[in-house]
N, C-alpha and C positions, 0 to 999 in steps of 0.2 A: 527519504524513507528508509526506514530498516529491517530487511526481512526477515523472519527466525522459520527455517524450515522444522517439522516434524516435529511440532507445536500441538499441545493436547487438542486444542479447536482451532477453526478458520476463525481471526476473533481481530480486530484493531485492541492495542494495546496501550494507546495516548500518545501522549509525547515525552521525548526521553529527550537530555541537551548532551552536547558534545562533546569532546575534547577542546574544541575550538572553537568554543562559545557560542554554538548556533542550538537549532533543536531540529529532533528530527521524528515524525511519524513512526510509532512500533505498530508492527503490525507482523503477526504467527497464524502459518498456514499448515495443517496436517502433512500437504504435501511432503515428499522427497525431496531435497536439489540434484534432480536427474532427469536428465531431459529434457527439461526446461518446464517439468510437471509443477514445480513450488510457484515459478513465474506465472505460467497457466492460472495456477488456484488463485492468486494475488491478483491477478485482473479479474477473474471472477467475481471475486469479495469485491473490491472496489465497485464494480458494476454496479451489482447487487444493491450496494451502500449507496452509492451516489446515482442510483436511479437511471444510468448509462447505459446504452450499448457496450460492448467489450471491444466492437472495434473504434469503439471512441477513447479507448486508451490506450497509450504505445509506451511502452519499455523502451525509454531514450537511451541511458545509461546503467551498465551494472547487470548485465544478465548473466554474469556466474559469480557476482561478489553480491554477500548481504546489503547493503547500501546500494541505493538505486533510488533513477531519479524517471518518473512516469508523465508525459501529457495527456490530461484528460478535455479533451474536445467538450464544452459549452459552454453554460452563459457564465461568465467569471461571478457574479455576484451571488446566483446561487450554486454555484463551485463551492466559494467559497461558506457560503453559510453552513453547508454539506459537513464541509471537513471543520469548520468551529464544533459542531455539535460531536460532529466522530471520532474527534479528536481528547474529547473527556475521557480519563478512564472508567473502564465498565469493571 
């Protein structure tokens, strides 16, 4: 996932590919990157989106670099359906 702090809206942004052939989740939060406030809003939004608790997501990797990698605790199938649909650009 890729974060863009101080982003016009809290908003997923699709999917964007690599350098190194992969793809990854954009996703821009109003937030700062201070204090760990842009990371805050980004579980927020995801919550939100994927119909989650917040403490069903954890910031594994990446909490002062843009790139980060998040587990979200439930059922994988509709995990996954979640982020096919949120993953479309708006």
């Amino acid at each position: 996932m890729r974060l863009t702090p101080k982003a016009a809206a809290d908003r997923i942004l699709g999917i964007a590919p690599t350098a190194e052939g992969g793809a990854v989740l954009k996703i821009g939060v109003t937030a700062a990157p201070e204090d760990g406030k842009a990371n805050a809003r980004l579980v927020a939004l995801l919550a939100k989106q994927f119909r989650v608790a917040k403490s069903d997501i954890a910031l594994i990797q990446g909490q002062t670099q843009r790139n980060k990698i998040l587990f979200l605790k439930g059922e994988p199938g509709d995990l996954r359906r979640r982020l096919d649909t949120l993953a479309r650009p708006t």
